[in-house]
Backbone bond lengths (Angstrom), bond angles and torsions (degrees), N, CA, C in turn:
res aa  C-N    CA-C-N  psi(-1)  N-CA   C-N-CA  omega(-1)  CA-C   N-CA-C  phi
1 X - - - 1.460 - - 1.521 108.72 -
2 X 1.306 118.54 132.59 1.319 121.11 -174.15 2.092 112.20 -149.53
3 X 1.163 93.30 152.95 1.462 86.89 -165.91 2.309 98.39 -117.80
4 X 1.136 94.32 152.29 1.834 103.41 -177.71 1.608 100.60 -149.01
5 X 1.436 104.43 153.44 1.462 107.56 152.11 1.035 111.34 -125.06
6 X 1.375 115.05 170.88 1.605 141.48 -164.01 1.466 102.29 -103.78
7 X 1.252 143.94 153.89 1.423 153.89 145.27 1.504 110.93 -10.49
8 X 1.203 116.92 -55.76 1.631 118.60 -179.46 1.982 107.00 -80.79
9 X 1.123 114.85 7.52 1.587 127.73 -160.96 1.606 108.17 29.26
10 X 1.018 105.70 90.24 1.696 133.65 172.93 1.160 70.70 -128.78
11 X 1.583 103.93 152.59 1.440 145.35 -178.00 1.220 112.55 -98.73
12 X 1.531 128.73 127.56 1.520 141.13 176.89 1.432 87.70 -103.05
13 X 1.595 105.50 140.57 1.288 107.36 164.06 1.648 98.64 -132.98
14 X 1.928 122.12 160.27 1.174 100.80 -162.98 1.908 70.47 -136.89
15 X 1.605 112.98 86.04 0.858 113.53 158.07 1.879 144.76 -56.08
16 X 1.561 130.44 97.26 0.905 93.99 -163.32 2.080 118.63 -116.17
17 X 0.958 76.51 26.76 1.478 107.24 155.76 1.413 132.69 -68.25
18 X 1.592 91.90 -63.40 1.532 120.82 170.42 1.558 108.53 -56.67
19 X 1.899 114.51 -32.17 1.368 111.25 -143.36 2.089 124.32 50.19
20 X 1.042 95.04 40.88 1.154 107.96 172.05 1.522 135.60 -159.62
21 X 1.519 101.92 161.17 2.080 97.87 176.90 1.312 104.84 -119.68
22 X 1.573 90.74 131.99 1.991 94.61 -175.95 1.519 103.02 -128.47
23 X 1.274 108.96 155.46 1.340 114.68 168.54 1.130 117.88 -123.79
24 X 1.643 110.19 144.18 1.498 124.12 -157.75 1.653 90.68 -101.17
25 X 1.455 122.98 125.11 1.617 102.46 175.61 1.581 89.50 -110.21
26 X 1.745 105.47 170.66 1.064 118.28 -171.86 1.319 125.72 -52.31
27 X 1.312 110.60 -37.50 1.456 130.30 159.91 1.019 140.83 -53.00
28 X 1.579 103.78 -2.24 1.434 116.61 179.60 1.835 128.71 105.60
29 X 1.988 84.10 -30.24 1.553 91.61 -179.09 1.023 107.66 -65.35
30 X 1.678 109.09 173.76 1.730 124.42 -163.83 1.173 79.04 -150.25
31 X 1.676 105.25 138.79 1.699 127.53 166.46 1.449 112.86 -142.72
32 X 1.017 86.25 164.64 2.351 83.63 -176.04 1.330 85.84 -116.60
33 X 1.130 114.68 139.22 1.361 120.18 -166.10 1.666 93.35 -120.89
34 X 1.058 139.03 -3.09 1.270 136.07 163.84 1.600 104.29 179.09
35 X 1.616 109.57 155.34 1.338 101.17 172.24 1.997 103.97 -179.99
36 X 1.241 91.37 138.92 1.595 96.24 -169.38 1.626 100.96 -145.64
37 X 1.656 121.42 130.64 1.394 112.74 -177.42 1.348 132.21 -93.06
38 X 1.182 97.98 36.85 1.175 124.13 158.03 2.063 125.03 -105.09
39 X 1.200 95.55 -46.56 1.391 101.00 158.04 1.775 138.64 -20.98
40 X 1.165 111.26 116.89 1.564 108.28 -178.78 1.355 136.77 -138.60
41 X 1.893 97.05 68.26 1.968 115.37 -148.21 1.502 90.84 -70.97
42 X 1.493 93.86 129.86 1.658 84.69 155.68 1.911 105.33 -120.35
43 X 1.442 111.10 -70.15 1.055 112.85 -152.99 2.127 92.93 -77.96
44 X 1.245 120.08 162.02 1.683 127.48 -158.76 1.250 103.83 -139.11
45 X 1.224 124.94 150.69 1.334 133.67 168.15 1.676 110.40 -164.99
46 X 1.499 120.45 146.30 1.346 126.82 164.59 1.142 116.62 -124.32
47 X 1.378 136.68 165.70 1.347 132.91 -169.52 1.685 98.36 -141.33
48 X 1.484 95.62 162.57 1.694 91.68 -171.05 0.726 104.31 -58.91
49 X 1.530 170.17 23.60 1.177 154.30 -130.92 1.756 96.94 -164.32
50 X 1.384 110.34 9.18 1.514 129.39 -161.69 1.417 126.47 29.22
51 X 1.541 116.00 26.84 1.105 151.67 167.34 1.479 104.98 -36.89
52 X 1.152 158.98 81.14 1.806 141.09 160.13 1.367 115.29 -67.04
53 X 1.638 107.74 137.66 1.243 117.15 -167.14 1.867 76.85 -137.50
54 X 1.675 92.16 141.08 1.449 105.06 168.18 1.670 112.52 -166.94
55 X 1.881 99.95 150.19 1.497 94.51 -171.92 1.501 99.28 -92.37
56 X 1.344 99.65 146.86 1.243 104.90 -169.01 2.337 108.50 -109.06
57 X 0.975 120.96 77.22 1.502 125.02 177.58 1.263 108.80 -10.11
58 X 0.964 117.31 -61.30 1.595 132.51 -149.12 1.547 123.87 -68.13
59 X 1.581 115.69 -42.96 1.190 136.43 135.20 1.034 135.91 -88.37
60 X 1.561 128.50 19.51 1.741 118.23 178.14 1.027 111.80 62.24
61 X 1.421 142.72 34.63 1.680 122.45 170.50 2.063 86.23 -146.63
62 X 1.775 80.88 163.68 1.719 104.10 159.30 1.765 103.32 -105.03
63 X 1.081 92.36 159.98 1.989 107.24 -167.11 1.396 96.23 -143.89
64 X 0.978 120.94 150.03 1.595 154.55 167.68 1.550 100.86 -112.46
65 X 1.562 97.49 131.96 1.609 115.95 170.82 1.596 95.01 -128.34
66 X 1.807 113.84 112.72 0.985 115.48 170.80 1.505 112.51 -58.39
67 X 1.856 104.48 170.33 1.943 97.76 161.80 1.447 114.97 -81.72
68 X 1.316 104.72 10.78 1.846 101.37 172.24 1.780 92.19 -122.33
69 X 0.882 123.14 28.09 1.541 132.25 128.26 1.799 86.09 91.35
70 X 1.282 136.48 30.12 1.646 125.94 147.42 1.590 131.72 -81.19
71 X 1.697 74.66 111.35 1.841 67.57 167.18 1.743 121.77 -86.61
72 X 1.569 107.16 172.89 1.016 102.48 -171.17 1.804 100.08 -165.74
73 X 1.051 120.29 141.07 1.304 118.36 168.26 1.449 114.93 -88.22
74 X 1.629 107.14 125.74 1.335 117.31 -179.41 1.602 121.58 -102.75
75 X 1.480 107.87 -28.01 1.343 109.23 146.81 1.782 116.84 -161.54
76 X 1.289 103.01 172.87 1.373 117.91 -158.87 1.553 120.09 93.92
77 X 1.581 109.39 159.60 1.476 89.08 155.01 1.407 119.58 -134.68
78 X 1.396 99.73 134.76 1.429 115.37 -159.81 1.803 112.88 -40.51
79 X 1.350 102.92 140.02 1.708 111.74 -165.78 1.389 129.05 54.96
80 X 1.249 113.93 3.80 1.515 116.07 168.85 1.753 118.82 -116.49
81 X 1.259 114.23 81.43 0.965 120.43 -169.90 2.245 89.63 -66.81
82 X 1.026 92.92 142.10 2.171 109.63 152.64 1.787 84.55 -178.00
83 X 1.825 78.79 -164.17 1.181 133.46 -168.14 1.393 121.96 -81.09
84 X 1.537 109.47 -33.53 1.745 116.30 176.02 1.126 104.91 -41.87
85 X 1.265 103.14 169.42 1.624 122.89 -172.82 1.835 105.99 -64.68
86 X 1.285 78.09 -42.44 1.866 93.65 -168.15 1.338 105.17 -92.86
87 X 1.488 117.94 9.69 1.791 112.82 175.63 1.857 112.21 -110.99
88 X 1.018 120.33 144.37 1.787 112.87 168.99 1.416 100.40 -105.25
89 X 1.033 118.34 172.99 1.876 155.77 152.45 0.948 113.32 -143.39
90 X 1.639 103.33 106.55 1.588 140.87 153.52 1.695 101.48 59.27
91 X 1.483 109.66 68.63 1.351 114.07 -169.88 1.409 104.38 -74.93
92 X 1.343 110.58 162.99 1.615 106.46 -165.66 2.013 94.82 -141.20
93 X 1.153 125.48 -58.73 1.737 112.16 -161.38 1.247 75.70 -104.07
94 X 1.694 92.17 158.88 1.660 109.69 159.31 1.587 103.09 -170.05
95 X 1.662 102.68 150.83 1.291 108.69 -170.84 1.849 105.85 -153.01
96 X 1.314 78.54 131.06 1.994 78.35 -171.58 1.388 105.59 -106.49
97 X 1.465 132.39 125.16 0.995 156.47 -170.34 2.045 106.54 -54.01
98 X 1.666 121.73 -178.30 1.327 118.47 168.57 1.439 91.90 -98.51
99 X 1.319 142.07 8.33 1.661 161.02 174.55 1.271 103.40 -86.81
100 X 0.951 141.02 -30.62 1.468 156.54 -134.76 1.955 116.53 20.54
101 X 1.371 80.15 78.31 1.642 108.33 -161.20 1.386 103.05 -111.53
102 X 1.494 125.33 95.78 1.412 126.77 -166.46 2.218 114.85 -81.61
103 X 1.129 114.98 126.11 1.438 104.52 -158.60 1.562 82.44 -124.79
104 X 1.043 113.61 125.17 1.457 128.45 172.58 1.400 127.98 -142.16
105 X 1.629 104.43 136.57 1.569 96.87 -161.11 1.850 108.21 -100.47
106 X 1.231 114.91 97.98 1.232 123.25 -167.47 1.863 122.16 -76.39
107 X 1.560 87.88 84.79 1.748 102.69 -142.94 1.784 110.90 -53.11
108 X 1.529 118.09 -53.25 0.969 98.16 150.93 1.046 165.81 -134.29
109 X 1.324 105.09 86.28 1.446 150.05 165.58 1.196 117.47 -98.92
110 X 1.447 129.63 -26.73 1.338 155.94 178.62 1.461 99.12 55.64
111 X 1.290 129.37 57.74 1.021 132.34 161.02 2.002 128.19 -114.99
112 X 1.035 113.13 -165.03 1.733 118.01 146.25 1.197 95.96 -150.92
113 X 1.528 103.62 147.82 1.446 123.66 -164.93 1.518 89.51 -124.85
114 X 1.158 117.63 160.61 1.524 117.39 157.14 1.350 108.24 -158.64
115 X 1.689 116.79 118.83 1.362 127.68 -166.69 1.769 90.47 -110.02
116 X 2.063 85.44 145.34 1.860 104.83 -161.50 1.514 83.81 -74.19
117 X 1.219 102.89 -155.19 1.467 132.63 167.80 1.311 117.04 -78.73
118 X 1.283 134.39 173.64 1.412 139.28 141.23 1.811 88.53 39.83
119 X 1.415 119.42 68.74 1.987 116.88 163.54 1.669 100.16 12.10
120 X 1.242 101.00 75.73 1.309 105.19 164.02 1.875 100.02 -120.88
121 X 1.123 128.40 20.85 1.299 143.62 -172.22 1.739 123.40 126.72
122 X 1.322 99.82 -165.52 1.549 126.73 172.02 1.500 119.37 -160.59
123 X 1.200 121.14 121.86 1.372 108.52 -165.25 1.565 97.41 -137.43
124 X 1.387 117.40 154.01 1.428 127.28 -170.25 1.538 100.64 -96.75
125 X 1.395 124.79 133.29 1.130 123.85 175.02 1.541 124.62 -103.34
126 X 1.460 105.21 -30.63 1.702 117.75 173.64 1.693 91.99 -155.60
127 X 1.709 92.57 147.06 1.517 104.73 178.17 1.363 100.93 -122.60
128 X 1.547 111.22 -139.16 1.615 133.20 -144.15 1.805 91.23 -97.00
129 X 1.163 116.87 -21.08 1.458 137.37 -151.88 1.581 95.09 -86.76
130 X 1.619 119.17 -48.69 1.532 124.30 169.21 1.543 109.95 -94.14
131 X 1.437 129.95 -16.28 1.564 124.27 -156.86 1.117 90.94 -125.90
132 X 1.751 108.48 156.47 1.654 119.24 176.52 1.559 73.79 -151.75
133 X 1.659 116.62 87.55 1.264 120.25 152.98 1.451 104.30 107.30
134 X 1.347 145.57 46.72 1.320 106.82 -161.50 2.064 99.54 -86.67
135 X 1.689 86.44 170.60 0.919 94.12 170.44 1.885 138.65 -102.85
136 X 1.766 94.66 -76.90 1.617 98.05 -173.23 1.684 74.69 -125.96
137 X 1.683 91.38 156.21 1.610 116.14 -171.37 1.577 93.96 -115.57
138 X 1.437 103.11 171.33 1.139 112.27 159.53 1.830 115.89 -174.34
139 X 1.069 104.85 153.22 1.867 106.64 -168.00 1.378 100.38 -120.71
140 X 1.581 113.12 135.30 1.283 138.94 -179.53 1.361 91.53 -105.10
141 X 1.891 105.03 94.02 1.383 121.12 163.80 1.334 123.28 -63.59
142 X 1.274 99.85 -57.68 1.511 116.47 -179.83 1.311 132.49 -54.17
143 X 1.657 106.89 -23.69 1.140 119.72 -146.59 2.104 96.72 -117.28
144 X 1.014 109.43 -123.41 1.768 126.10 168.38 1.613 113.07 -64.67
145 X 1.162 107.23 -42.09 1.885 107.52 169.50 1.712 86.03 118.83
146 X 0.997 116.82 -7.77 1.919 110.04 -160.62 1.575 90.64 -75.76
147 X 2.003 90.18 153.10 1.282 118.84 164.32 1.660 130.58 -69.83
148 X 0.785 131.31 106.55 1.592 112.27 178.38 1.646 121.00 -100.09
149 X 1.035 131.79 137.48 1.668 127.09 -147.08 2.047 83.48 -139.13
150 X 1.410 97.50 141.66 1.085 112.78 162.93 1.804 118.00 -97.55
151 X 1.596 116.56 115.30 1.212 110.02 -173.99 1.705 109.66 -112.34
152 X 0.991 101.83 113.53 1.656 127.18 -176.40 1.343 115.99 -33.57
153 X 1.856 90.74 -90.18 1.362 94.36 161.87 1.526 157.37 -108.87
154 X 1.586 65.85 39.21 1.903 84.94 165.96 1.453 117.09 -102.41
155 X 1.362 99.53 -17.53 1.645 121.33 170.67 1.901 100.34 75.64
156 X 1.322 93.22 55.11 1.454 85.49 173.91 1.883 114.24 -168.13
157 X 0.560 96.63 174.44 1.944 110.93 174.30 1.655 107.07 -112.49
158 X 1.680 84.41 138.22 1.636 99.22 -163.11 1.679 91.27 -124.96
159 X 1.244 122.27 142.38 1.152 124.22 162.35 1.629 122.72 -117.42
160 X 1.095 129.40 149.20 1.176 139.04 -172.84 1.492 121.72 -123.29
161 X 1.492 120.27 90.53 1.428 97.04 166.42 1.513 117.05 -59.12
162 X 1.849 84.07 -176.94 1.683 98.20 -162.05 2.107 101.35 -71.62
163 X 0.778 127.21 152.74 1.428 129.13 -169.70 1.600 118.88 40.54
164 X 1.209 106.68 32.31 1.695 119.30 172.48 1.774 112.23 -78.79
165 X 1.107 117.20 141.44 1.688 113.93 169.82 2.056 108.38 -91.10
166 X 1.453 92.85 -21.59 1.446 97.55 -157.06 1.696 105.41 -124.93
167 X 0.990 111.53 134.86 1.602 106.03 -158.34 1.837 99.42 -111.44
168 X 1.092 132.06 154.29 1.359 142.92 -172.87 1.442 116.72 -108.62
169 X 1.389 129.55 141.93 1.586 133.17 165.30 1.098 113.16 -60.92
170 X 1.403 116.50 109.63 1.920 105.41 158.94 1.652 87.46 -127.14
171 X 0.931 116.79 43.25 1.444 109.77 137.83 1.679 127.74 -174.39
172 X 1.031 127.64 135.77 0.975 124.10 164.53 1.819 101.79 79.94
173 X 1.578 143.51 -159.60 1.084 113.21 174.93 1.687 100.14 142.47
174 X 1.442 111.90 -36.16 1.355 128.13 -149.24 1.475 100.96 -103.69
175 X 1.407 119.94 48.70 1.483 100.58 -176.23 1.469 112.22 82.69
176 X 1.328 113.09 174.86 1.853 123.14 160.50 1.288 115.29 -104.53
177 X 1.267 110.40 142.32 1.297 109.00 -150.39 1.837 108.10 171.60
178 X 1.305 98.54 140.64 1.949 114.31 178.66 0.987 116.71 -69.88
179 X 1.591 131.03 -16.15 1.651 152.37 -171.32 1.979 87.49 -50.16
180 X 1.213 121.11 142.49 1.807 126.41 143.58 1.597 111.09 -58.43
181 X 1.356 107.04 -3.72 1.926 110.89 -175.01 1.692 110.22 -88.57
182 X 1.911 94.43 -23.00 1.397 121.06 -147.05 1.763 101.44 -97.78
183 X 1.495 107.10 162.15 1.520 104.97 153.90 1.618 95.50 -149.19
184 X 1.407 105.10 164.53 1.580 106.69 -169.57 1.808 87.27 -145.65
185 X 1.832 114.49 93.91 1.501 115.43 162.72 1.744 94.42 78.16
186 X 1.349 120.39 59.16 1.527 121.92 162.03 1.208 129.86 -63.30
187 X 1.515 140.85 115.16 1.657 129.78 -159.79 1.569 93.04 -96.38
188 X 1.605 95.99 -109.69 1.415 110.98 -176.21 1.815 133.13 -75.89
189 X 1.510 99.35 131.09 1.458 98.08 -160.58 1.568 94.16 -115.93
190 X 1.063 107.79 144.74 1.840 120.81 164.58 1.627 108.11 -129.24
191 X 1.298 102.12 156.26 1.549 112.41 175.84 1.412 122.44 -121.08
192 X 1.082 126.07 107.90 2.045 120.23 172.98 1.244 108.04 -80.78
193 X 1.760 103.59 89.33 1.799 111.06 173.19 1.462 116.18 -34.91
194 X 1.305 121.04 -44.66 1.252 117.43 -167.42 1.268 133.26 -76.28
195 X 1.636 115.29 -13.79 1.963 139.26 146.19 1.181 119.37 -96.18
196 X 1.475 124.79 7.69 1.477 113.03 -145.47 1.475 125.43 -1.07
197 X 1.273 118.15 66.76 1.364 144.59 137.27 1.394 107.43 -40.67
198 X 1.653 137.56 131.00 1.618 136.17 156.48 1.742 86.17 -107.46
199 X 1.164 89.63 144.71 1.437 101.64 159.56 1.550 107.46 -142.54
200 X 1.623 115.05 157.20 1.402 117.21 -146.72 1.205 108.24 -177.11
201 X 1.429 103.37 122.79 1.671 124.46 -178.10 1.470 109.78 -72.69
202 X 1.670 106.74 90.26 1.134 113.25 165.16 1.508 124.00 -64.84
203 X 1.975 113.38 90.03 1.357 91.19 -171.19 1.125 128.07 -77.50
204 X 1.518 124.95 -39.53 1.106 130.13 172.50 1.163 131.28 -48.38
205 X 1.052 125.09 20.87 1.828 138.06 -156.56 1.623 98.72 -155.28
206 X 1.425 119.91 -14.33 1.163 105.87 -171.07 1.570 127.26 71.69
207 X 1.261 116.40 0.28 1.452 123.71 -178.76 1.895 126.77 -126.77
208 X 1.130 107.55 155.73 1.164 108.80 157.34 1.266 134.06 -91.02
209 X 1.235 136.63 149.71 1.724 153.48 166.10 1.148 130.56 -136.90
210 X 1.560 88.14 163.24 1.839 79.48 -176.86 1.830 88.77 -133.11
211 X 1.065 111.89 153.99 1.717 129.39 -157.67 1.773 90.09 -116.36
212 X 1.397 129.37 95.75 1.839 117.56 177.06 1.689 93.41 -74.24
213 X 1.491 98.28 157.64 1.286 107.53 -173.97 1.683 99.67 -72.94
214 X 1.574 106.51 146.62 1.330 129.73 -179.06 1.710 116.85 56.25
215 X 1.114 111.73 16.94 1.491 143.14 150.16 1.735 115.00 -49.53
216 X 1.105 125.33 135.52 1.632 112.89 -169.23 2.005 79.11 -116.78
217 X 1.484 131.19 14.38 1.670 114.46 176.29 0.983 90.49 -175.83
218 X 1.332 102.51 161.79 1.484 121.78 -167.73 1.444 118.79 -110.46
219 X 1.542 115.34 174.45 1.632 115.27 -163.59 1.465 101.98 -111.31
220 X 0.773 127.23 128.16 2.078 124.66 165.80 1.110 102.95 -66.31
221 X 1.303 102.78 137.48 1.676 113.89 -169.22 1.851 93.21 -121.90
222 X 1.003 123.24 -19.53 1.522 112.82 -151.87 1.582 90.24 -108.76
223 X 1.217 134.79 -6.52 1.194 124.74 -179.20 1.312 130.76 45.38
224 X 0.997 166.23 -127.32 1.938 159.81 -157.23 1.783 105.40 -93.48
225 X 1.511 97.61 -23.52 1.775 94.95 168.15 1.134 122.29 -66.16
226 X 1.335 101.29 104.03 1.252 122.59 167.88 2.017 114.52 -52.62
227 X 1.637 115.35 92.32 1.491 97.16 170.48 2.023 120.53 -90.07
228 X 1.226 103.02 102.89 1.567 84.82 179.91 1.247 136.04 -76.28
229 X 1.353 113.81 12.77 1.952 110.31 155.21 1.750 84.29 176.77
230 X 1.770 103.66 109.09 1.374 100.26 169.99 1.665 110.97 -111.97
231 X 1.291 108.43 113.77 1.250 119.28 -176.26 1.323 121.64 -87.35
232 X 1.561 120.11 -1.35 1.647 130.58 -177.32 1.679 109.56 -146.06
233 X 1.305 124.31 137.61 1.085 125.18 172.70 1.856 97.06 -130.28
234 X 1.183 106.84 141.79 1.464 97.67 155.16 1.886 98.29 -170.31
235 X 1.700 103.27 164.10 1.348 110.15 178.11 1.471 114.29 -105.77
236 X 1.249 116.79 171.17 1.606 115.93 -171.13 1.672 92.17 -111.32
237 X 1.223 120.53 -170.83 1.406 127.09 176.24 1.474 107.15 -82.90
238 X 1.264 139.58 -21.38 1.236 148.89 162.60 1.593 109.53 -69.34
239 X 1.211 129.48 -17.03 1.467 143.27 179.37 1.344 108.76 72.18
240 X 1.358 126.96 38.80 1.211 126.67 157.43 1.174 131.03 -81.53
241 X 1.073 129.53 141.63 1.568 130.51 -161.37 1.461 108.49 -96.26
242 X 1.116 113.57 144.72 1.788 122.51 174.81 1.564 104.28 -141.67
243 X 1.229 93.53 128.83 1.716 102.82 168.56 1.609 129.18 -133.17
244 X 1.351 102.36 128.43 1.681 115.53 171.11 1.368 99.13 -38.81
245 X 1.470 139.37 121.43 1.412 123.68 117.35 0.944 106.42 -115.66
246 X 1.489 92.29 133.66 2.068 107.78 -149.50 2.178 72.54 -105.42
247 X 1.045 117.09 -42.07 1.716 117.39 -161.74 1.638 81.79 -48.65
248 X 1.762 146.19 -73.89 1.169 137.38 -118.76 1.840 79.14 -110.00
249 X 1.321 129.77 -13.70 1.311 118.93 -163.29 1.702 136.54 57.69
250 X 1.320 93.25 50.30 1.450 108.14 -168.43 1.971 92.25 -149.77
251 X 1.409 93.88 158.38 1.574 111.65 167.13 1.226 129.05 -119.89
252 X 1.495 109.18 114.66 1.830 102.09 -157.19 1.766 113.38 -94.31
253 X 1.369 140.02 165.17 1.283 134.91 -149.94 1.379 70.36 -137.94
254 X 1.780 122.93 138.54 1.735 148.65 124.91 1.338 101.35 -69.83
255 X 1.257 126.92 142.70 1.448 120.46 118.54 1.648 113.03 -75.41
256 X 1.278 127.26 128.50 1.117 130.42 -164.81 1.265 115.11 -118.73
257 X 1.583 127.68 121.42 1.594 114.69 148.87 1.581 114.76 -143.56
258 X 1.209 108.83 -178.61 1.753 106.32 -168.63 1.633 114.78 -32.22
259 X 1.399 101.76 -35.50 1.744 91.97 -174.57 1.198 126.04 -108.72
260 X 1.535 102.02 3.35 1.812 94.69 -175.30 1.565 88.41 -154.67
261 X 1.270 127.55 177.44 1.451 168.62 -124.55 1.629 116.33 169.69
262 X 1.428 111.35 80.50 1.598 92.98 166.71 1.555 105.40 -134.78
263 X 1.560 91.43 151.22 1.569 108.06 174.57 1.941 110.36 -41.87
């Protein structure tokens, strides 16, 4: 389950429970914007172009749902989960560039793949060798250009500059563990280019944080809310926070600013 907005910020939701994607418009209305029961969206993304891109479990591929409502497979191929370059298993993060540079974390495969534009390739960016599980990715456009990868079971966040082979800890690192030094099973990560702030769904802990840049631990942001498996983080243009907890099946609202986090 993963949450996006659209240009007008109506809410994408990539229900996969439901087997479906709905959008919340400001107004209140609710639409299913696609849905098949077979389907199994987890990780979400939109592009200015209000483009939805989502990995889909169930068949091994990511799909694009145009805004005139085409789908299309953008990578994988459908029902054949392997290992080839050009195949996924049970892909889970993905994030499409202002390049339209698709970065997907091809969970198990224990890799990240990231396919160019226009089949001009696919190239592996981190494997089994740095990752034990990764999860959801994410790219600091604004900021350095680097990748940031959520690693499961290494219990930590890996970052990647842009043409790097070898990716670095800025978070967490030390084992699993309750420590603010610690993370135990990290999902979804976002970045605020403009503090380099990480913030990161501590799942295994049930909490959220935020990691300040060159910080050796992180701050609890979510305070006594209990999240039991948050699989989506994202901010609105107002910088309010919304989060997947796909474990309790509900989506929780921060008001958010540099120093605090409250329900």
């Amino acid at each position: 389950m993963d949450i996006a907005f659209d240009s007008e910020e109506n809410i994408i939701i990539a229900d996969a429970g439901k087997h479906c994607l709905q959008k919340y418009y400001q107004d209140g209305r609710i639409i299913t914007l696609y849905t098949s029961k077979d389907m199994l969206p987890s990780s979400l993304f939109v592009d200015e172009y209000d483009n939805i891109y989502f990995a889909d479990q169930n068949d091994h591929t990511v799909k694009k749902l145009t805004k005139a409502g085409v789908m299309t497979i953008v990578a994988g191929i459908q029902d054949k989960p392997g290992s080839q370059l050009n195949q996924l298993d049970t892909p889970y993060g993905i994030y499409v560039d202002r390049n339209n540079v698709l970065y997907i974390s091809d969970t198990a495969n224990q890799r990240i793949v990231k396919y160019l534009p226009n089949n001009q390739g696919i190239q592996i960016i981190a494997n089994a060798s740095d990752l034990n599980l990764p999860g959801c990715v994410f790219v600091d456009e604004t900021g350095d250009g680097a990748l940031y990868i959520s690693d499961l079971y290494n219990h930590q966040v890996l970052k990647y500059a842009p043409g790097a082979s070898k990716g670095i800890v800025v978070a967490g690192g030390r084992g699993f563990g309750k420590a603010l030094n610690q993370l135990y099973q990290p999902h979804a990560v976002f970045v605020d280019s403009t503090t380099g702030s990480l913030f990161v769904m501590d799942n295994g802990n049930y909490r959220f944080v935020k990691w300040s840049k060159g910080t050796e631990q992180g701050e609890l942001l979510s305070g006594t809310t209990r999240i039991i498996s948050g699989t989506g983080i994202r901010f609105d243009s107002q910088w309010n926070l919304y989060v997947v907890d796909q474990g309790a099946k509900r989506v929780l609202t921060f008001e958010f600013n540099s120093n605090s986090c409250k329900n």
